[in-house]
PyMOL CGO cylinders between C-alpha atoms (Angstrom):
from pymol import cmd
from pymol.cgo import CYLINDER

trace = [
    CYLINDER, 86.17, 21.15, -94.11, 89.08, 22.19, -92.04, 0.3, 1, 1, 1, 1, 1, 1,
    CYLINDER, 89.08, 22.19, -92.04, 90.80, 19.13, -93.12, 0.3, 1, 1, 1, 1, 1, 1,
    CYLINDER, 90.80, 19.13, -93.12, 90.55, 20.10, -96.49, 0.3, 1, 1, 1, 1, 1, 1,
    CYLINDER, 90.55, 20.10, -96.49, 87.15, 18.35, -97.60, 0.3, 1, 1, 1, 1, 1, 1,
    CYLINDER, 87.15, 18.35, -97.60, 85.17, 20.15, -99.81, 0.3, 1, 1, 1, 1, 1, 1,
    CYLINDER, 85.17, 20.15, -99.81, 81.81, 21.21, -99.11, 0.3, 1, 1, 1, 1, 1, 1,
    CYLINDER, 81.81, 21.21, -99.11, 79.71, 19.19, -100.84, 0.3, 1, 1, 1, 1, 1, 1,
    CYLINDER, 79.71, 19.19, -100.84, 81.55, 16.26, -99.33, 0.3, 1, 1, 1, 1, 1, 1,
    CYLINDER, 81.55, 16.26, -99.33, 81.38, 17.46, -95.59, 0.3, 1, 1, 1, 1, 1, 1,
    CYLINDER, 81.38, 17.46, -95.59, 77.49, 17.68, -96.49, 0.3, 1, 1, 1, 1, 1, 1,
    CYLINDER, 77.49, 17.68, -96.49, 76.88, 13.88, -97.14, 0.3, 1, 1, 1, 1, 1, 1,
    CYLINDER, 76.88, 13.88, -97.14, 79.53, 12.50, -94.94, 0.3, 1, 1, 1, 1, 1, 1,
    CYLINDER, 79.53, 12.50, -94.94, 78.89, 14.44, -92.07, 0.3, 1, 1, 1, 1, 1, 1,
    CYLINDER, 78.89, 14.44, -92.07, 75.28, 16.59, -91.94, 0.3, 1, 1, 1, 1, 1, 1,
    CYLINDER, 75.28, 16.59, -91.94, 73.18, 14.27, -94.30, 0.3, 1, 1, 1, 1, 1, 1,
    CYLINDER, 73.18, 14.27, -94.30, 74.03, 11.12, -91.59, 0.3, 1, 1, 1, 1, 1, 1,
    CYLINDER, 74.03, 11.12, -91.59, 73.44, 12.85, -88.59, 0.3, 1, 1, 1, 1, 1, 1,
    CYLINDER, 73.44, 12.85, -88.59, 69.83, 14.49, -89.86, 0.3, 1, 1, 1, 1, 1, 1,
    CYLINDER, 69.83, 14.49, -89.86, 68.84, 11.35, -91.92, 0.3, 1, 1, 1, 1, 1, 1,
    CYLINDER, 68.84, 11.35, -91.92, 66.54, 10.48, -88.93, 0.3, 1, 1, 1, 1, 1, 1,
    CYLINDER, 66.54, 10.48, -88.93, 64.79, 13.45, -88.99, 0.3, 1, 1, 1, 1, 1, 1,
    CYLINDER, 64.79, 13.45, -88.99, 64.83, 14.03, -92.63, 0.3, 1, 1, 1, 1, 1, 1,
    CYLINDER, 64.83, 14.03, -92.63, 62.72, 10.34, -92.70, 0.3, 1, 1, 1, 1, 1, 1,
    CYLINDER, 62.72, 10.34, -92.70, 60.67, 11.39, -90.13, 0.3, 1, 1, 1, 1, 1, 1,
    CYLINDER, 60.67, 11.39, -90.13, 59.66, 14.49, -91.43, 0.3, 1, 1, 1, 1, 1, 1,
    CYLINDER, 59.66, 14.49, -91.43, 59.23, 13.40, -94.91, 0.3, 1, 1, 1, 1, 1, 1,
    CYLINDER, 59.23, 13.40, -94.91, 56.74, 10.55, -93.52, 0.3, 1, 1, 1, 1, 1, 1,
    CYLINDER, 56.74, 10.55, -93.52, 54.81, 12.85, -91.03, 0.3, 1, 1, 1, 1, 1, 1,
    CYLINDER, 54.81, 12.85, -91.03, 54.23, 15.27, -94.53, 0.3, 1, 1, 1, 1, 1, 1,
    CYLINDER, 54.23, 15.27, -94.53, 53.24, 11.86, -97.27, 0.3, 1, 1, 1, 1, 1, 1,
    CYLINDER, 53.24, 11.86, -97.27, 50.66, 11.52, -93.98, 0.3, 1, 1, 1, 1, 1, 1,
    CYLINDER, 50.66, 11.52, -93.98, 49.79, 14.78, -94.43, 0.3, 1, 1, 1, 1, 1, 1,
    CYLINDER, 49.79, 14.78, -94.43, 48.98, 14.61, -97.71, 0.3, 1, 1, 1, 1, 1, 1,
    CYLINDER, 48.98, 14.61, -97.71, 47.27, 11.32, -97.87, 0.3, 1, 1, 1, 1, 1, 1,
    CYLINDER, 47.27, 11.32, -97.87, 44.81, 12.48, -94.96, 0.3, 1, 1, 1, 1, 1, 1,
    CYLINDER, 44.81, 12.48, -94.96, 44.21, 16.17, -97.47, 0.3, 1, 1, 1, 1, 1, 1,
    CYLINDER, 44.21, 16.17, -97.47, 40.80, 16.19, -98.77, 0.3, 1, 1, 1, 1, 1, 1,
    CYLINDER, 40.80, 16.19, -98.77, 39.13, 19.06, -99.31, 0.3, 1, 1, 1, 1, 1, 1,
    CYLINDER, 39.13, 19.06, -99.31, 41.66, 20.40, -101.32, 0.3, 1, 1, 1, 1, 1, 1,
    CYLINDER, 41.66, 20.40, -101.32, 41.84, 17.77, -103.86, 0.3, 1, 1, 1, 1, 1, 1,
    CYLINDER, 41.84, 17.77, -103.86, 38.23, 17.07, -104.02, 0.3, 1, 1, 1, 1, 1, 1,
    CYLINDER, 38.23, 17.07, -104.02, 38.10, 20.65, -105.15, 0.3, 1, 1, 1, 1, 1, 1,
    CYLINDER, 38.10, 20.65, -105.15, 40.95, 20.39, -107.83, 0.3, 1, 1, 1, 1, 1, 1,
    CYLINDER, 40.95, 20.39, -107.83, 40.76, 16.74, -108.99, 0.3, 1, 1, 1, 1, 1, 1,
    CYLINDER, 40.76, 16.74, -108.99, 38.05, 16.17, -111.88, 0.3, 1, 1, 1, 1, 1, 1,
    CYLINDER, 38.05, 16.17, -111.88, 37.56, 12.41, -110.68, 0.3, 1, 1, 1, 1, 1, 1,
    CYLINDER, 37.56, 12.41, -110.68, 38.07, 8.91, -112.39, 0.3, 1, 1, 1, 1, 1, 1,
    CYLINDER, 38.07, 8.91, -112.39, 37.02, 5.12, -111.41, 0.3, 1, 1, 1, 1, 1, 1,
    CYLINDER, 37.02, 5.12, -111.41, 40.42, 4.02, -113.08, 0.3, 1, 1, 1, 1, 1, 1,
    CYLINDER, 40.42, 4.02, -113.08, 44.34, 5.11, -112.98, 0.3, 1, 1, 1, 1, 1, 1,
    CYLINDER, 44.34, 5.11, -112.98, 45.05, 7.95, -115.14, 0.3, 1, 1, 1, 1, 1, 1,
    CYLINDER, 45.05, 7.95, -115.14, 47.72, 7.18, -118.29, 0.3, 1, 1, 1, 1, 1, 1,
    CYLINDER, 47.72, 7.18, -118.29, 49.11, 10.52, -117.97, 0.3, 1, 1, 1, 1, 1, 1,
    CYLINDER, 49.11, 10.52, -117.97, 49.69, 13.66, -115.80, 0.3, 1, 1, 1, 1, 1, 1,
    CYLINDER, 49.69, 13.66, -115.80, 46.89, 15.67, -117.79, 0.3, 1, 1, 1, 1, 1, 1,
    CYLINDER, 46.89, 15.67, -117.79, 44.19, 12.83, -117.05, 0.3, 1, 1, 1, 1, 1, 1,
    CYLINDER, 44.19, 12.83, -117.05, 42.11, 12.62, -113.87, 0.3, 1, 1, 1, 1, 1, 1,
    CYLINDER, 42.11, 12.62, -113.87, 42.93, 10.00, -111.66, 0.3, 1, 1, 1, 1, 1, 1,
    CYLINDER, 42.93, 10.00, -111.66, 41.99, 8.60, -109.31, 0.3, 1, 1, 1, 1, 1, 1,
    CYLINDER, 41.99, 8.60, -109.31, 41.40, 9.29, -105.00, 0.3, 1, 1, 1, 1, 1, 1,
    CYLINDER, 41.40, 9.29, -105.00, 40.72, 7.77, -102.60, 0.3, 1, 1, 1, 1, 1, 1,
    CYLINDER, 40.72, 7.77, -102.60, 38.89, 10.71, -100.83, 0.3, 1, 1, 1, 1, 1, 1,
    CYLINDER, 38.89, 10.71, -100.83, 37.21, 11.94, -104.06, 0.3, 1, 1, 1, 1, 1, 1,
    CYLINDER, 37.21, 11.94, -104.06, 35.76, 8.37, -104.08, 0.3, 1, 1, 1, 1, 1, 1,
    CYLINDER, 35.76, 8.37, -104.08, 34.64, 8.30, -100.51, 0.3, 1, 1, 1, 1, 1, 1,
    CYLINDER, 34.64, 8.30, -100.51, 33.05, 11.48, -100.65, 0.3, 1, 1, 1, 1, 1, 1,
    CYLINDER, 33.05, 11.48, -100.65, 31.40, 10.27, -103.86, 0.3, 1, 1, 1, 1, 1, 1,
    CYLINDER, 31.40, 10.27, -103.86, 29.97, 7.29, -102.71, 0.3, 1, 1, 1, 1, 1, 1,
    CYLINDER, 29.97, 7.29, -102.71, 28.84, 8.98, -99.04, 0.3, 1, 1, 1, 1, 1, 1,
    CYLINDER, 28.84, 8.98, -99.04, 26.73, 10.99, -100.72, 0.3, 1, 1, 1, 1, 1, 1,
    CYLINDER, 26.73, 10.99, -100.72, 25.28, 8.92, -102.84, 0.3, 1, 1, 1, 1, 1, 1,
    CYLINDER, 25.28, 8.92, -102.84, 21.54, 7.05, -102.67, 0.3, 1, 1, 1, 1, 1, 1,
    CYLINDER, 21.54, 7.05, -102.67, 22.91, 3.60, -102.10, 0.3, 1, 1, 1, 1, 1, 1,
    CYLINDER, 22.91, 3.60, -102.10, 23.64, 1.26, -99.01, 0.3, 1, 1, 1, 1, 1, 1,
    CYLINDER, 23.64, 1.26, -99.01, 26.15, -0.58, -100.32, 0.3, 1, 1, 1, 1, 1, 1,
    CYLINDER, 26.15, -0.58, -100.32, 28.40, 2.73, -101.41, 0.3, 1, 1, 1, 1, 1, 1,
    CYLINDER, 28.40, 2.73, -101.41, 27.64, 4.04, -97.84, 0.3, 1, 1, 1, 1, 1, 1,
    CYLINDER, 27.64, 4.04, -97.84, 29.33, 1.14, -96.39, 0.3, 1, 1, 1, 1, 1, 1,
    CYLINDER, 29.33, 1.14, -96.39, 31.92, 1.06, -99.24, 0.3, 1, 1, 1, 1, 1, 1,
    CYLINDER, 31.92, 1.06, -99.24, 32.74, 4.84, -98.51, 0.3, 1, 1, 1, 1, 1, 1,
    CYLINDER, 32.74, 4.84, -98.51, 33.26, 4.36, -94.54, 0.3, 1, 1, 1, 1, 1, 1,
    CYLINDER, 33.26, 4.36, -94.54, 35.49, 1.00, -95.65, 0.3, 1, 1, 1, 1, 1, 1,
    CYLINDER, 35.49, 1.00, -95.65, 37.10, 3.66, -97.88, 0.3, 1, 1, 1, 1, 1, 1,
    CYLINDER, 37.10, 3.66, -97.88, 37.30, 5.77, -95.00, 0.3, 1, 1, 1, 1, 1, 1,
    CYLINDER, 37.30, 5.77, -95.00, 38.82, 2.93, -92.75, 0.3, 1, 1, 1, 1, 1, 1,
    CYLINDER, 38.82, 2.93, -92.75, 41.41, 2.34, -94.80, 0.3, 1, 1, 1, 1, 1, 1,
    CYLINDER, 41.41, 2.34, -94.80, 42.94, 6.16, -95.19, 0.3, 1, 1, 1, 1, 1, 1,
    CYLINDER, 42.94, 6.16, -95.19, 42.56, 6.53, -91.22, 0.3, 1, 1, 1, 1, 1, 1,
    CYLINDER, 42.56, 6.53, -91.22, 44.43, 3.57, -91.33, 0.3, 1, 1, 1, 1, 1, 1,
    CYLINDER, 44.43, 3.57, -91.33, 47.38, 4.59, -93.98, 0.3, 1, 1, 1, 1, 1, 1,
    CYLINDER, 47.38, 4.59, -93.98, 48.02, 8.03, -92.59, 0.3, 1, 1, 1, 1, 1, 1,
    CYLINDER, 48.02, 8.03, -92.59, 48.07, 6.20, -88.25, 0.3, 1, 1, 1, 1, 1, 1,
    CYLINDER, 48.07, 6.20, -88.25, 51.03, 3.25, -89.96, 0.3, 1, 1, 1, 1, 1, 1,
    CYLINDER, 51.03, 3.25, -89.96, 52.84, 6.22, -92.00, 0.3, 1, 1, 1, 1, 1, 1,
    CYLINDER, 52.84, 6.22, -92.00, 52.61, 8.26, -88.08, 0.3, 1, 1, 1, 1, 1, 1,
    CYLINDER, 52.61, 8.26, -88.08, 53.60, 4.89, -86.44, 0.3, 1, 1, 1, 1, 1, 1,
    CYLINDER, 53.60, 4.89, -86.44, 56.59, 4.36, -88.73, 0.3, 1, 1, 1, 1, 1, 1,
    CYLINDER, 56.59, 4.36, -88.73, 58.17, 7.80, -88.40, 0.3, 1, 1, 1, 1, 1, 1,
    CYLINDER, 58.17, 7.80, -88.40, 57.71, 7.81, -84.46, 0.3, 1, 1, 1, 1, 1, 1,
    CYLINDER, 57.71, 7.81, -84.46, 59.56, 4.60, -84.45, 0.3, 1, 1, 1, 1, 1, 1,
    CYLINDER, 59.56, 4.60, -84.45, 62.28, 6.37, -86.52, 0.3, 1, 1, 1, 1, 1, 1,
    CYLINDER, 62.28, 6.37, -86.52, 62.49, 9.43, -84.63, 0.3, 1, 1, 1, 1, 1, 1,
    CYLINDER, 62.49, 9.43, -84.63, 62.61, 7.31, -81.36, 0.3, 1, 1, 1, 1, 1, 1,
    CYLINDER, 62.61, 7.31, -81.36, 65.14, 5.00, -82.45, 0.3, 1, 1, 1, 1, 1, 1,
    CYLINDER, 65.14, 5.00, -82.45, 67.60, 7.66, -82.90, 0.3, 1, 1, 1, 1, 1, 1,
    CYLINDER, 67.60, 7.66, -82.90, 67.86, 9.10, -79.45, 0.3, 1, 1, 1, 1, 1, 1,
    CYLINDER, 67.86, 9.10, -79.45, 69.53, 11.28, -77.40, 0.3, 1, 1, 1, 1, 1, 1,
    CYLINDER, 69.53, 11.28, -77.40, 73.47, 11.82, -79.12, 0.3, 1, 1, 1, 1, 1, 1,
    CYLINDER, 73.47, 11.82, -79.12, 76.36, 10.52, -76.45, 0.3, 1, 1, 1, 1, 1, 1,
    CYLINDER, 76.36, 10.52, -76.45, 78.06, 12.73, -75.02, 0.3, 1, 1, 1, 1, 1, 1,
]
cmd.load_cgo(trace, "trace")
């Protein structure tokens, strides 16, 4: 700004590049967050089997659904439900992975 850039411009030339590692990282860690939030949503979300066509509609969860079919009489949902299960573990440890990778990749400024 001393050179006579204005504000907005010293912003995303200069701050935005030099935080975009951490802004990635921290945007990942919270989408993991979010995915891995249960008992919130199955306390808000009415539940569906199918995608919702609007913003008004219940949708669909993945942990509504697990926690449907854990609890209910049959085998095969049981073992649906921990597959269910598997597979969210699984989302929320690659989104982890990713932004680790990204926070490690930047490293220590040069001095």
């Amino acid at each position: 700004m001393a050179l006579g850039a204005s504000k907005s411009k010293a912003i995303w030339t200069v701050v935005v590049p030099a935080a975009k590692a951490g802004l990635m990282t921290g945007i990942m860690l919270n989408l993991a967050r979010v995915a891995g939030e249960t008992a919130p949503l199955l306390f808000t979300s009415f539940g569906n089997q199918f995608w919702s066509p609007g913003w008004s509609q219940p949708t669909a969860a993945l942990p509504e659904m697990i926690f449907k079919y854990a609890v209910s009489p049959y085998d095969d949902w049981h073992q649906q439900a921990w597959s269910a299960g598997f597979v969210l573990l699984t989302m929320v440890l690659t989104v982890n992975i990713i932004a680790r990778l990204i926070l490690a990749r930047k490293g220590p400024a040069p001095r």
